[in-house]
Steps between C-alpha positions, in 0.01 A plus 500: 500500500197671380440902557145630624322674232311800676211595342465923305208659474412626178215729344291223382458364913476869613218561240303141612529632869330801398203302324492301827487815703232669346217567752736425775755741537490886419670731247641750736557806433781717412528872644730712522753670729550890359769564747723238464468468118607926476804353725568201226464761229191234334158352626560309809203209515362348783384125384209416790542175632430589830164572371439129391308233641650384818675821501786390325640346189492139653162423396560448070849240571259321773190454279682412213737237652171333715270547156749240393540263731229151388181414672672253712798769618230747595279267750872398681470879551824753494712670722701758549749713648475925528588812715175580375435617104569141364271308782218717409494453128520166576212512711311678285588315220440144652168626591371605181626190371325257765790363663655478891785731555762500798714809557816469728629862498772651808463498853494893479311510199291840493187403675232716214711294226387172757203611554399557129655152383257336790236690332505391145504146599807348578633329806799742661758314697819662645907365401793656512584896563610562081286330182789282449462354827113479459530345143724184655183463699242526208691265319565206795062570467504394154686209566315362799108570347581521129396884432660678233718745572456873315869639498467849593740585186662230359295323266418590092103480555539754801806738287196460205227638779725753586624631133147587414608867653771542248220479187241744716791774597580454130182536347469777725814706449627385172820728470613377833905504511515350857314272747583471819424220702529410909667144494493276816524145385488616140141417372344799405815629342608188251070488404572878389788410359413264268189687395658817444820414343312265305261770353826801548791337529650901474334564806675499870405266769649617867448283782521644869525306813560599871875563548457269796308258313714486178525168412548600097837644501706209666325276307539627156876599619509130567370371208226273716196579757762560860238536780606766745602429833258796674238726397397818695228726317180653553364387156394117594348504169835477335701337746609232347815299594550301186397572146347144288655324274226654231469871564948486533475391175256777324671764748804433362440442137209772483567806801755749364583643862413396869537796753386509861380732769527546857262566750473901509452454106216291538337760772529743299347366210220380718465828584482639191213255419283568746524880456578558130323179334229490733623086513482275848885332386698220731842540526587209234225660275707853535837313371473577126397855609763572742784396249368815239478713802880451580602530155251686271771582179600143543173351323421620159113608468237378450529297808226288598590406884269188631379556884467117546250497827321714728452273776661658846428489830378796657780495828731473215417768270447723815897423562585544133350797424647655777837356411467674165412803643860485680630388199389770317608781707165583654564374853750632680662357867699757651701548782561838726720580789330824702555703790301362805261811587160595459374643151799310288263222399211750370820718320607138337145469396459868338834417302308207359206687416713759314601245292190360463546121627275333657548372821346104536685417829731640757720308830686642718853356673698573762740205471649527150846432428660868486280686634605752762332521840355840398318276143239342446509294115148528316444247288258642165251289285431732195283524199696674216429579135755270367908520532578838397264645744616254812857595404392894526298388852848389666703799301214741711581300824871559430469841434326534845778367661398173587734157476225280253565104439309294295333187647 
């Protein structure tokens, strides 16, 4: 019985993709985060992938791996399967290249990501609610008309694509001690692997994934790619229910840690891109990010953190920022029993304004559980300068002699 030999990646592929690239994809750039890095004690680096073509990462593996394909592959056309990031690279790149694309991304795919595939040429068709489920259908396509299939991650011309970001970020910060990387399916992370270790093997590699979306850990625990039996995240761009065969292989030989994040993490570190880095982030884009911001001492500096895409739909964000803002101390549901007279309310209200919250919304019930017939129960939406100060809002409230809950 004969083993399958899986293809690695190695400098001299990573540095052809690059040649191939040129003209195509950007050299993003690298800024950084002055906050976070006095936190980590070292220069905390923000590599800019959502600031790529496409707005993400997806376009180099896509161009590289259709570049590739012979005369007579490209007019069968290629499809694909995506959340989003992946079926517009492909777009993109099977349009500058002169050949058909078909996308089959989620039922409840974001409709801007949808929208923008449509828009750089491809034909969008719906499978499936995950990208596993949509892939089955993008590959029973390939069968029936003959299209090639892009992999979204598992293939050595798309890992090659994708490992042109570990020569840029080190070119660009060449005493880097750590990357960190958001990993979904894995592709982004073994391409950045292999470059970097193969240029600084001294040098860290940290992949993140959504803790509800962590498909690395059981795997590498079990020695083989285990696909997980549910996923439940906010960051479609990494949910991923099974890693390849390929990227396994590089994640294991080449990542020296793989951590993950839930979903206040990746809120917050939204949040702190849109109002620190001045950077439109999705949530899968924020992983790498969010896994510094839980543990700044554990990553030794410089870091160079990869925000992976910056495609998100607007509903979303407007949920996620606001999310974050909870997360991060600086919205505040509250809870108050008081007496049932006139001029109570407006003396609840002047405690607030002594402690300078700001009221967003306020109910009023007569029917909660433990309230006397004399009570009514207020329920408080408040705007707060982070946790310290919500804690000393409800301290004030307590001091005043009024029973507070939080929501």
């Amino acid at each position: 019985m004969t083993s399958t030999v899986v293809p690695r990646v190695g400098l001299d592929e990573i540095r052809q993709a690059r040649r191939l690239l040129a003209g195509v994809s950007r050299t993003t750039p690298i800024e950084g985060l002055r906050g976070l890095s006095q936190q980590v004690g070292a220069p905390v680096l923000l590599k800019c992938e959502n600031l790529q073509r496409t707005g993400s990462f997806k376009i180099r593996g896509a161009y590289v791996r259709i570049a590739r394909l012979t005369v007579e592959e490209r007019a069968r056309g290629v499809v694909a399967a995506s959340a989003g990031n992946h079926a517009q690279g492909v777009a993109l790149a099977a349009s500058l290249l002169g050949c058909a694309s078909t996308v089959f991304m989620p039922e409840a795919a974001p409709l801007p990501k949808v929208a923008a595939t449509a828009a750089y040429g491809a034909a969008v068709r719906h499978a499936g609610h995950t990208v596993d489920e949509a892939l089955l259908a993008a590959r029973a396509f390939a069968s029936e008309t003959g299209a090639v299939l892009i992999h979204p991650f598992d293939h050595a011309d798309v890992i090659a694509g994708q490992g042109t970001v570990g020569l840029e970020l080190l070119e660009q910060c060449p005493d880097v001690r750590t990357v960190v990387v958001c990993t979904g399916g894995g592709g982004l992370v073994a391409g950045i692997a292999a470059a970097v270790k193969g240029l600084r093997p001294d040098v860290r590699v940290v992949a993140v994934q959504a803790s509800g979306a962590a498909s690395f850990p059981a795997s590498l625990a079990a020695g083989r790619p285990v696909p997980l039996e549910t996923m439940t995240t906010m960051a479609d761009g990494i949910a991923v229910g099974c890693p390849g065969e390929i990227t396994f292989t590089h994640v294991r030989d080449l990542v020296d840690d793989v951590v993950t994040v839930d979903e206040e993490a990746l809120s917050r570190a939204l949040l702190l891109c849109l109002e620190r880095a001045k950077m439109v982030v999705e949530p899968a884009g924020a992983a790498a990010l969010a896994a510094v911001m839980e543990d700044p001492t554990g990553f030794e500096g410089p870091v160079v953190v990869v925000l992976s895409g910056g495609n998100i739909d607007p509903l979303l964000l407007t949920k996620v920022v606001r999310h974050g803002l909870v997360a991060a101390g600086r919205f505040l549901s509250l809870r108050v029993a008081v007496p049932d007279r006139p001029g109570e309310l407006a003396r609840l209200l002047g405690v607030l304004a002594t402690s300078g919250a700001n009221v967003l919304d306020v109910e009023h019930s007569r029917t909660g559980r433990g309230l006397h017939v004399d009570e009514v129960e207020v329920a408080l939406q408040l705007e707060t300068r982070g946790r310290p100060h919500g804690d000393d809002v409800v301290s004030s409230l307590t001091a005043a002699g009024y029973a507070v809950s939080t929501a």
